[in-house]
SEDO-174826 format. One line per 5 residues: number of its first residue (from 1); their letters; for each residue x negated, y negated, z negated of N, C-alpha, C. Coordinates in nm, 2 decimals, always signed. Atoms other than C-alpha are relative to their C-alpha. Example, Ala and Ser with C-alpha at 12.3 -4.5 7.8 and 13.67 -1.06 7.14 Angstrom:
// residues 2
1 = as = -0.09/+0.12/+0.00/-1.23/+0.45/-0.78/-0.09/-0.12/+0.00  +0.09/+0.11/+0.00/-1.37/+0.11/-0.71/+0.08/-0.11/-0.08
This chain:
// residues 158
1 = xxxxx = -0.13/-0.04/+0.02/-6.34/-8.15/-0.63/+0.09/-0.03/+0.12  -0.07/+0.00/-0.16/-6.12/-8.13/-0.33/+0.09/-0.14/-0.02  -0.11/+0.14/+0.02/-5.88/-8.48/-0.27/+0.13/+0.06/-0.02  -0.14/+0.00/+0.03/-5.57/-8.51/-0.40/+0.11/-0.12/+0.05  -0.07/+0.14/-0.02/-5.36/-8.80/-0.23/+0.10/-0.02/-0.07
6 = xxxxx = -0.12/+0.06/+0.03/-5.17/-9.02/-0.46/+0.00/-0.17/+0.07  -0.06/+0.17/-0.10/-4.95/-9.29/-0.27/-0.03/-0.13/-0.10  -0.05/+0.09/+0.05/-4.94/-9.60/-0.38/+0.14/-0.04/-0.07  -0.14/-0.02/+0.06/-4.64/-9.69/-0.63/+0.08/-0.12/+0.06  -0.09/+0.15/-0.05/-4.57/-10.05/-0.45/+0.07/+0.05/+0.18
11 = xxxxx = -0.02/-0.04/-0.11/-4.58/-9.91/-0.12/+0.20/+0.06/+0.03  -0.13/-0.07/-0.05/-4.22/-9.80/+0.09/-0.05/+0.13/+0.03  -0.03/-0.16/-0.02/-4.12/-9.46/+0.06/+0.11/+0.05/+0.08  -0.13/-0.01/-0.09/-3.98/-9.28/+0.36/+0.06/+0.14/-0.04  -0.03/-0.19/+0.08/-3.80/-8.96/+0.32/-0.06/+0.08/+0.12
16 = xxxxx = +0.09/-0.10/-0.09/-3.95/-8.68/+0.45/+0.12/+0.11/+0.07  -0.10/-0.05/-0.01/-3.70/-8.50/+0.65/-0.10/+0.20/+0.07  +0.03/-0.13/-0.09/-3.73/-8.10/+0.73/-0.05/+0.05/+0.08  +0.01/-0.04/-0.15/-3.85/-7.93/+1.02/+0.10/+0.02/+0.03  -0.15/-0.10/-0.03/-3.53/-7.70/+1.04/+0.10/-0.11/+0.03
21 = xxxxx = -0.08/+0.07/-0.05/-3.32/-8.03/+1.04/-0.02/-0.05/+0.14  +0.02/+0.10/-0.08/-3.52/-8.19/+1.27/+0.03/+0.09/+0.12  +0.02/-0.06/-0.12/-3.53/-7.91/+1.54/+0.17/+0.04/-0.01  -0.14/+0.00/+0.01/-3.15/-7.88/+1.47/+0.04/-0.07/+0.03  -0.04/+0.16/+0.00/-3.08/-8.25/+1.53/-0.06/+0.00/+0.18
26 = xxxxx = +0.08/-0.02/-0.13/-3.29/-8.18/+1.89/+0.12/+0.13/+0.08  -0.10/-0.06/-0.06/-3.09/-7.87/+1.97/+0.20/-0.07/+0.04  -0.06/+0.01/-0.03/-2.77/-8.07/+1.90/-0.01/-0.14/+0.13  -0.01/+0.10/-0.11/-2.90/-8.37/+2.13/+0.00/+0.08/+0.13  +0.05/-0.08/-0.16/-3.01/-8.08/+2.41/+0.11/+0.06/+0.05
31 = xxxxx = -0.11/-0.09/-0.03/-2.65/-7.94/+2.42/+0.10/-0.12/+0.03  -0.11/+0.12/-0.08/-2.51/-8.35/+2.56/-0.01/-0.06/-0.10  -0.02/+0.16/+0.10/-2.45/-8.56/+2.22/-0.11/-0.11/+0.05  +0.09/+0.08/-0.02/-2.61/-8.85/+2.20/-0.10/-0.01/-0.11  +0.10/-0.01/+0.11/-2.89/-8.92/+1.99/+0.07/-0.10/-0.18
36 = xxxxx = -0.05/+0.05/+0.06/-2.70/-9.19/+1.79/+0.10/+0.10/-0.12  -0.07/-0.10/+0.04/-2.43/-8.92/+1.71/-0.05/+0.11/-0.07  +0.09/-0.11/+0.02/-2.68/-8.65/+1.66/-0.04/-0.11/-0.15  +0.03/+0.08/+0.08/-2.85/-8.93/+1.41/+0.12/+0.02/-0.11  -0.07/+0.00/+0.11/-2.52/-8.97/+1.22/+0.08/+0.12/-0.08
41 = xxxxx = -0.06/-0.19/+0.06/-2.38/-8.58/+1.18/-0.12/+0.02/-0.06  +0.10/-0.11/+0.08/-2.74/-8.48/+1.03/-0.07/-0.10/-0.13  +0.02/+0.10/+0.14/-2.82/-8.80/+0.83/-0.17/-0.05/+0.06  +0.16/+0.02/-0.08/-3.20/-8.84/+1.05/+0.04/-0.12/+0.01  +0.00/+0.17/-0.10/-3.28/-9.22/+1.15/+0.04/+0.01/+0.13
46 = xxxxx = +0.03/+0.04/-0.14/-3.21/-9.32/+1.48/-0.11/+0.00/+0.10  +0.10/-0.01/-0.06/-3.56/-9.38/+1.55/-0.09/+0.12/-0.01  +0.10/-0.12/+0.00/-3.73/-9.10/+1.42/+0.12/+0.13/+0.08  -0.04/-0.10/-0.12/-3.50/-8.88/+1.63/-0.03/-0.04/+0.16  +0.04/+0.07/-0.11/-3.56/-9.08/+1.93/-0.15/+0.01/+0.01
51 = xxxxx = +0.16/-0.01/-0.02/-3.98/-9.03/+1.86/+0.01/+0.19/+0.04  +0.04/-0.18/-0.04/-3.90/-8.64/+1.86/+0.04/+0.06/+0.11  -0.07/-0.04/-0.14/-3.68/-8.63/+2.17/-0.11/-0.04/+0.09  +0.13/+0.02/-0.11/-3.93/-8.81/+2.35/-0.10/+0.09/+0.04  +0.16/-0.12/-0.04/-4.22/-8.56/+2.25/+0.07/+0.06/+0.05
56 = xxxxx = -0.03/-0.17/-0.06/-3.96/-8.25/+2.34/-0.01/-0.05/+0.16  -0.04/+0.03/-0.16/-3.89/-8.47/+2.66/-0.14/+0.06/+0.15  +0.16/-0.02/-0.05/-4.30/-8.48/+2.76/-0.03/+0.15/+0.00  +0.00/-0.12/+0.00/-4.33/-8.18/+2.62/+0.10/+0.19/-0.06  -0.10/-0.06/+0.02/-4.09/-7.89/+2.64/-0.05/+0.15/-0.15
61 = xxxxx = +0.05/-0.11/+0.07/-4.29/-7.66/+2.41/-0.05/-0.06/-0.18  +0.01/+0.10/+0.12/-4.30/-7.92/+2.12/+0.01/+0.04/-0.13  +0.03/-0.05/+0.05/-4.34/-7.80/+1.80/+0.03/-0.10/-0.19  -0.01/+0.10/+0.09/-4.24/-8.03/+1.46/-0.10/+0.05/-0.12  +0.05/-0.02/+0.08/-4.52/-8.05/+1.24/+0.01/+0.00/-0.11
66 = xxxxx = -0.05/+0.06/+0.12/-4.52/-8.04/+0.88/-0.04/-0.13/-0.06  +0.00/+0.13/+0.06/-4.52/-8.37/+0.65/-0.14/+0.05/-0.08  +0.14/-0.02/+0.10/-4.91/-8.45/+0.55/-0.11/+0.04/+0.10  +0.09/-0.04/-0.10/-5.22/-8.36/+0.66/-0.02/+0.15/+0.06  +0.02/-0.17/-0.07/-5.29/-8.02/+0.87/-0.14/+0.03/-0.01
71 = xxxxx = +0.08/-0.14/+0.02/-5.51/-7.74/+0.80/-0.10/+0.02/+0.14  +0.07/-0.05/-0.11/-5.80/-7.71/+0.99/+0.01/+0.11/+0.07  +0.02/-0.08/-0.12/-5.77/-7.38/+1.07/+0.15/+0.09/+0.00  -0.12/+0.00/-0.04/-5.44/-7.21/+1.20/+0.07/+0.15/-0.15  -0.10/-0.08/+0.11/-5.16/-6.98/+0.92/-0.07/+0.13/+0.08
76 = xxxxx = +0.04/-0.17/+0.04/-5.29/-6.63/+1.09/-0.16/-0.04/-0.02  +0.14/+0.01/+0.06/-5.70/-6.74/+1.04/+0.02/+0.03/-0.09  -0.04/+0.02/+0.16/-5.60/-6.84/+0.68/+0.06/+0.13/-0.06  -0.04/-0.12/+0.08/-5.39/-6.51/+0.61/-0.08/+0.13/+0.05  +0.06/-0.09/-0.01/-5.60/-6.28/+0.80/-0.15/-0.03/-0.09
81 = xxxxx = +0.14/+0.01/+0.07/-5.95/-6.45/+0.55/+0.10/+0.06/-0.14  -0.10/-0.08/+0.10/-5.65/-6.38/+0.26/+0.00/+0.17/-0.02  -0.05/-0.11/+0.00/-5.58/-6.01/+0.33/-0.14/+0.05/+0.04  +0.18/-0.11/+0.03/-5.98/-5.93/+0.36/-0.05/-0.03/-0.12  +0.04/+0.00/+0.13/-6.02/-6.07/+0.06/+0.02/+0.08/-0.12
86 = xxxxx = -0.05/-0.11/+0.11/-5.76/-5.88/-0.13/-0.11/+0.14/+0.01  +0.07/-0.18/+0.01/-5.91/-5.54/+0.06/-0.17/-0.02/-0.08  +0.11/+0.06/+0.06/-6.24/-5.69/-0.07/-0.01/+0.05/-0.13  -0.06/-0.01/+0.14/-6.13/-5.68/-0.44/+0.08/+0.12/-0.02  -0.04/-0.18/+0.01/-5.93/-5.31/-0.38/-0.12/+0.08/+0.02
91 = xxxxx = +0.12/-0.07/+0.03/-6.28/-5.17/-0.31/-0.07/+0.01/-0.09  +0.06/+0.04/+0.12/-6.40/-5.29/-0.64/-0.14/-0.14/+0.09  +0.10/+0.10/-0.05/-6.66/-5.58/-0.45/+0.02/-0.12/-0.04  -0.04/+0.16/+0.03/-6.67/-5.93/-0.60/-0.06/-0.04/+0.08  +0.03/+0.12/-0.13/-6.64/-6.20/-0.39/-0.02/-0.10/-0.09
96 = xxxxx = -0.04/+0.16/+0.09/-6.70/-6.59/-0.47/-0.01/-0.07/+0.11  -0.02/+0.12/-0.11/-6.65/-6.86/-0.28/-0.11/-0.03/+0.10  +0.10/+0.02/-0.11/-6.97/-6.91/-0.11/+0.02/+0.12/+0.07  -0.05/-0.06/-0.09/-6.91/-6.60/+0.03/+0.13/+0.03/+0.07  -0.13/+0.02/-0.06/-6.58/-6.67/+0.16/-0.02/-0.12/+0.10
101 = xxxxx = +0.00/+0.04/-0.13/-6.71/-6.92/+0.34/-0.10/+0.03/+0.08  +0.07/-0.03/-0.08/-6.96/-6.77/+0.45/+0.03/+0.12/+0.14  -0.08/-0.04/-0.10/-6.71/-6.53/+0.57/+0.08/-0.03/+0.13  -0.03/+0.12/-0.08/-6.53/-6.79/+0.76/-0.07/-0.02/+0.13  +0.06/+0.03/-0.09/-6.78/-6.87/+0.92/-0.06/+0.07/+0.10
106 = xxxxx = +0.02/-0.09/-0.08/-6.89/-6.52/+1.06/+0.09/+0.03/+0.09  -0.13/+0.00/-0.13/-6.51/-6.50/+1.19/+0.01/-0.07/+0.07  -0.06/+0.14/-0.13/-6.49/-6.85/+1.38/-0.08/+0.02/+0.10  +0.11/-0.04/-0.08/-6.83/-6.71/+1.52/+0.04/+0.12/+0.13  -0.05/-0.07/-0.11/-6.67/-6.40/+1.64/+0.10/-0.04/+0.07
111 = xxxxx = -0.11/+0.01/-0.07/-6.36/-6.51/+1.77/-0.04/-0.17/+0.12  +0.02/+0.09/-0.07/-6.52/-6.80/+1.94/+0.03/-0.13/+0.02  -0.03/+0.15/+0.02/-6.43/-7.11/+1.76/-0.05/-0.07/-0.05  +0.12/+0.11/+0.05/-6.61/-7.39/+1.70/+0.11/-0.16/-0.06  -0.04/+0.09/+0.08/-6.46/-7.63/+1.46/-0.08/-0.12/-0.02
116 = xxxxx = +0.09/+0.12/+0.02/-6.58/-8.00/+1.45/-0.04/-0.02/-0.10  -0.04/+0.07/+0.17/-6.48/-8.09/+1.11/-0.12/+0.10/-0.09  +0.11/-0.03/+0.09/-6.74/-7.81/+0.97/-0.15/+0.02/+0.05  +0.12/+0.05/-0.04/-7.10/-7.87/+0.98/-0.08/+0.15/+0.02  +0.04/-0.10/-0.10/-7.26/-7.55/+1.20/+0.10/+0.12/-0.02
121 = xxxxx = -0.12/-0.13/-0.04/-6.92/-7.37/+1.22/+0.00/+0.03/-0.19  -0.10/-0.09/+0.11/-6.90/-7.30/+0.83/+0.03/-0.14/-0.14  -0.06/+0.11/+0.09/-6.69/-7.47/+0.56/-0.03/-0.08/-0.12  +0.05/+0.04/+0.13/-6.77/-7.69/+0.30/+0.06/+0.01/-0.15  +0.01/+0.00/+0.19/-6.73/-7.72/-0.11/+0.15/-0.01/+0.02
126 = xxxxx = -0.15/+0.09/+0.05/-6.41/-7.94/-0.08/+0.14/+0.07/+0.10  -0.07/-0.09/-0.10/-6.28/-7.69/+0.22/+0.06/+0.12/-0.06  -0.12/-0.14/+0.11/-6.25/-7.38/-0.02/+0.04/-0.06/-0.10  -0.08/+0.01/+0.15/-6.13/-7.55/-0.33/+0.19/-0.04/+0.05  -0.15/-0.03/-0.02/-5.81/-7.69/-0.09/+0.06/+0.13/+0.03
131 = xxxxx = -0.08/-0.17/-0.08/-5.79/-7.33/+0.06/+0.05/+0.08/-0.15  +0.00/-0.04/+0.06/-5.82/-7.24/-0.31/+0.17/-0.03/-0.05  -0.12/-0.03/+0.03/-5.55/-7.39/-0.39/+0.17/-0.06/+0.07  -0.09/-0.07/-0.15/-5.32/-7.31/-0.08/+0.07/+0.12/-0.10  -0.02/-0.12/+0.10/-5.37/-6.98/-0.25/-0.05/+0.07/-0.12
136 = xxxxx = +0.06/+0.02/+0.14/-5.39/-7.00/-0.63/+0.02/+0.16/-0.02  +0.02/-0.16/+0.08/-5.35/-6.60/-0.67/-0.08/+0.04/+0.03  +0.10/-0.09/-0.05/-5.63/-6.50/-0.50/-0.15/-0.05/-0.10  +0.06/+0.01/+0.11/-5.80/-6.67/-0.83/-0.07/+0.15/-0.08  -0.01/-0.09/+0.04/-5.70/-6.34/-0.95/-0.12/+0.13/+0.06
141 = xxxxx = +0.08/-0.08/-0.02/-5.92/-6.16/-0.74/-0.15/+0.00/+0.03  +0.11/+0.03/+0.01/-6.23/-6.30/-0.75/-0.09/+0.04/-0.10  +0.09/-0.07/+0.01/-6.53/-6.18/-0.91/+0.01/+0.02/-0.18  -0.05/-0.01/+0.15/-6.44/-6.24/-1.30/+0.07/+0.13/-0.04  -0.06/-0.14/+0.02/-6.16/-5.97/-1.28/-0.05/+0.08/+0.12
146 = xxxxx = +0.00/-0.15/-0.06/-6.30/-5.73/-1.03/-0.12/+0.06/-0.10  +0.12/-0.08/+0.11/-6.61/-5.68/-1.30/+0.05/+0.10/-0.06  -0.03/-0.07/+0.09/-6.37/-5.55/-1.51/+0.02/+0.17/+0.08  -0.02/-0.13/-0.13/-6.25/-5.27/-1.18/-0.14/+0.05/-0.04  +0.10/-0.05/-0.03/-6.57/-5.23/-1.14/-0.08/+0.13/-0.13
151 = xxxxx = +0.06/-0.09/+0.10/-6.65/-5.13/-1.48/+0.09/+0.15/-0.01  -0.12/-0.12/+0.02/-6.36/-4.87/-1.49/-0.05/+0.10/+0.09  +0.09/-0.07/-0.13/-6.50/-4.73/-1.16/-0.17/+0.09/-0.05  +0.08/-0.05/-0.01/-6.81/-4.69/-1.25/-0.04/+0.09/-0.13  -0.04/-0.10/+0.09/-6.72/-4.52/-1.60/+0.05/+0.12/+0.07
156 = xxx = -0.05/-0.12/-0.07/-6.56/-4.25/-1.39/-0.06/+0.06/+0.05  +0.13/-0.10/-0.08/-6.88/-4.11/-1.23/-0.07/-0.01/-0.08  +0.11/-0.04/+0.08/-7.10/-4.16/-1.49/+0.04/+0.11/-0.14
């Protein structure tokens, strides 16, 4: 079953602040305020605006990730394996998971990426159950309900 992280309940809890604020709190430091100021108009720490200025400073192409861990592989991979699936499931073809990553794995092949984290380029058990549920409707089109398509389809020519 894929991990689920729960925090600890004794542990300090920080708040998690936005991207949108935070790259908003950077544009108004990049337009003269000071960080302090910038800090008290948007409600950000002091310090954690001061960690982000720094990255934009290094790097001007800087990027605020989201809060948690990141996705091995990048939002168009993920929606272009999504949107073959669906067409997948519009042809009447069930899919299942092993073949989804087996799919995966023929894409990373073609496109020429080699991922560390999966063992000879394709993904493991606990890899599609988080992808699964990333995107809990594509439940919907997996091989349970396309039988039914299928059967409809194939009443129509017989």
């Amino acid at each position: 079953m894929a991990r689920k992280y729960i925090p600890d309940p004794r542990s300090k809890r920080h708040r998690h602040h936005d991207q949108n604020e935070i790259q908003d709190a950077l544009t108004i430091i990049e337009q003269g305020s000071s960080i302090r100021s910038a800090a008290k108009s948007t409600g950000i720490p002091y310090n954690v605006l001061q960690k982000y200025n720094r990255k934009k400073q290094i790097n001007p192409d800087f990027k605020v990730k989201k809060i948690g861990g990141q996705t091995v592989l990048s939002k168009d991979i993920e929606m272009s394996i999504v949107s073959n699936i669906v067409k997948c499931s519009e042809w009447g073809y069930p899919i299942t998971e092993f073949e989804v990553r087996l799919f995966v794995k023929y894409h990373l092949s073609i496109v020429g990426c080699i991922v560390k984290s999966f063992k000879n380029n394709c993904p493991g058990v606990e890899w599609i159950k988080s992808f699964m549920n990333r995107y809990y409707y594509l439940t919907y089109y997996f091989s349970a309900h396309v039988s039914k398509y299928q059967k409809k389809q194939s009443s129509r020519y017989s």
